[in-house]
N, C-alpha and C positions, 0 to 999 in steps of 0.2 A: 094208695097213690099219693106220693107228695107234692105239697104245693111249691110253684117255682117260687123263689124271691125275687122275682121280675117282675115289675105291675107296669102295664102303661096307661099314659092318661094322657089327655089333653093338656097343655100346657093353660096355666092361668097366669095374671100380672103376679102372683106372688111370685114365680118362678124366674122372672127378668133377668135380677143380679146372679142369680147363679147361673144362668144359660151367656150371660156376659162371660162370667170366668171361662166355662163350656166353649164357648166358642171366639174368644179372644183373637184365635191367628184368621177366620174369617171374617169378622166385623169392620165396619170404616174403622178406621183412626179417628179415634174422639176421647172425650172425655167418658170413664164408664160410666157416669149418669147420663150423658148422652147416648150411650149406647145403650143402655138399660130401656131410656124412653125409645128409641128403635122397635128393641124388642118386644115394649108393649103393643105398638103400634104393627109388627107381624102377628100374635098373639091373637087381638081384636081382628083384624083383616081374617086370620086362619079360623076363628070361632062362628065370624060371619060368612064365610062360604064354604060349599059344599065341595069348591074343586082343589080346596088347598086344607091342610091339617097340621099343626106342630104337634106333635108326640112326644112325650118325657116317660124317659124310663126311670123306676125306682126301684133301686135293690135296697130290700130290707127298711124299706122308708125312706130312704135319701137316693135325693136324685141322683141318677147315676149317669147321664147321656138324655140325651138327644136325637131329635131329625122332622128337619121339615120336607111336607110333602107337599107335590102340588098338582096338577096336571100340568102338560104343556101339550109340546111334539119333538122329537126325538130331536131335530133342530130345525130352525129356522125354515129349511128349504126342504126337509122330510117328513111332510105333515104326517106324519106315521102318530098316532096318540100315544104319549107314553107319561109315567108317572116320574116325576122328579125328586130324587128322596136324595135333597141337599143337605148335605154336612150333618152325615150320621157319626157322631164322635159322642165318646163316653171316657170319662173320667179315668184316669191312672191307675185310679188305687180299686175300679170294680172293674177294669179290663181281664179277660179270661174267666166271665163267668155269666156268661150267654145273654148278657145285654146288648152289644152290638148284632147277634144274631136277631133280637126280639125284635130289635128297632126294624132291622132289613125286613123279618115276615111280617110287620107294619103296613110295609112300602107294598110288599106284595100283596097282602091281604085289600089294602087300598086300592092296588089295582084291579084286583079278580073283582070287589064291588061294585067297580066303573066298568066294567068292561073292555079294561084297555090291557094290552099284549104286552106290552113291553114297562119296564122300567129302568132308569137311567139314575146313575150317579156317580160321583165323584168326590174326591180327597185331596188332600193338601199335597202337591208333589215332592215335598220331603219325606213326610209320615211314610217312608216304608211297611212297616203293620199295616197300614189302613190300606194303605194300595193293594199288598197281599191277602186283605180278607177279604176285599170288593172281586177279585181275580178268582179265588178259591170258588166266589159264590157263582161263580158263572159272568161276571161282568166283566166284557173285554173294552178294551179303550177305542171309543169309535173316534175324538177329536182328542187335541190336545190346548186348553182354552191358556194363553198367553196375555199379561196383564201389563200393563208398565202405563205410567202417567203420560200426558199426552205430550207435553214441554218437552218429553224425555224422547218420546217417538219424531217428535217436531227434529231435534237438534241430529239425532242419527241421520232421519232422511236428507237433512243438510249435508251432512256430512259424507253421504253415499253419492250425492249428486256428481255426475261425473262433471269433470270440467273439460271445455271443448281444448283441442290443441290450438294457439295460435294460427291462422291462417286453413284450419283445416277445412273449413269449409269451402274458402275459394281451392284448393287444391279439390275439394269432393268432383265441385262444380265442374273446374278442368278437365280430370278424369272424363267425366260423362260426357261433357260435348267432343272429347276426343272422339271416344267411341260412338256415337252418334254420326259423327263425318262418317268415321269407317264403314258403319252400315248401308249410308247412301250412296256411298264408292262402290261403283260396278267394278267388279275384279275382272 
């Protein structure tokens, strides 16, 4: 029987800068030592509790991918318990060689230890590939999570604001107390 080149572990502070590179299009906009110190501070949070874990895959020694896990519930308003195994991505050059599978039976194996039914996750909505291996594995899209700066959702809602017609409201007004006489008129 051979052994896979797939190991996983716990993520430690050594692993920061390279889970920076790893996960660049999820991370705030910062400086990468900013985000590095980020990702200490998931790291220590995911070593210190038992309902959240970051996972690092390594093929052949070098890390190869990613994925944190956590508990939650399926959303907000469906306390259904489900595992969250956010931003499972794995590096270019070891994709198509069962590190993203290892990471997902991570997610799973996380959960069958918890007790809980279900697991949930998501991809970058460009990443084609990622959408199609989240689909393959049985994961259908229950939401679609939409992001924009608030400045930005501020100036559209302005801008959708309907504006009233000149005088439309005394015209509404008119209207109605017409038909109101007419009601009270015996025919």
């Amino acid at each position: 029987m051979s052994r896979s080149p797939v190991q996983l572990r716990p993520a430690c502070d050594a692993d920061a800068e390279r889970l920076v590179l790893l996960w660049s299009d999820v991370l705030r906009r910062a400086d990468p030592l900013d985000q590095a110190d980020d990702l200490r501070r998931i790291i220590k949070r995911a070593l210190a509790t038992p309902e959240e874990r970051l996972v690092v895959a390594e093929y052949d020694g070098q890390v190869a991918g990613a994925i944190l896990l956590r508990t939650s519930t399926v959303t907000p308003l469906n306390l259904e318990p489900a595992v969250q195994a956010v931003a499972p991505m794995v590096f270019p050059e070891f994709r198509r060689h069962g590190v993203g599978r290892a990471l997902m039976e991570s997610a799973v194996a996380f959960a069958e230890e918890l007790g809980i039914a279900h697991v949930a996750s998501g991809s970058i909505s460009s990443s084609r590939d990622a959408n199609r291996f989240l689909a393959r594995l049985g994961l259908g899209a229950q939401i679609v999570l939409r992001v924009a700066p608030t400045h930005a959702v501020r100036s559209k809602l302005k801008a959708q604001r309907p504006v009233p017609a000149r005088g439309t409201h005394r015209q509404i007004d008119r209207v109605l107390a017409h038909r109101r006489v007419l009601r009270r008129t015996p025919s």
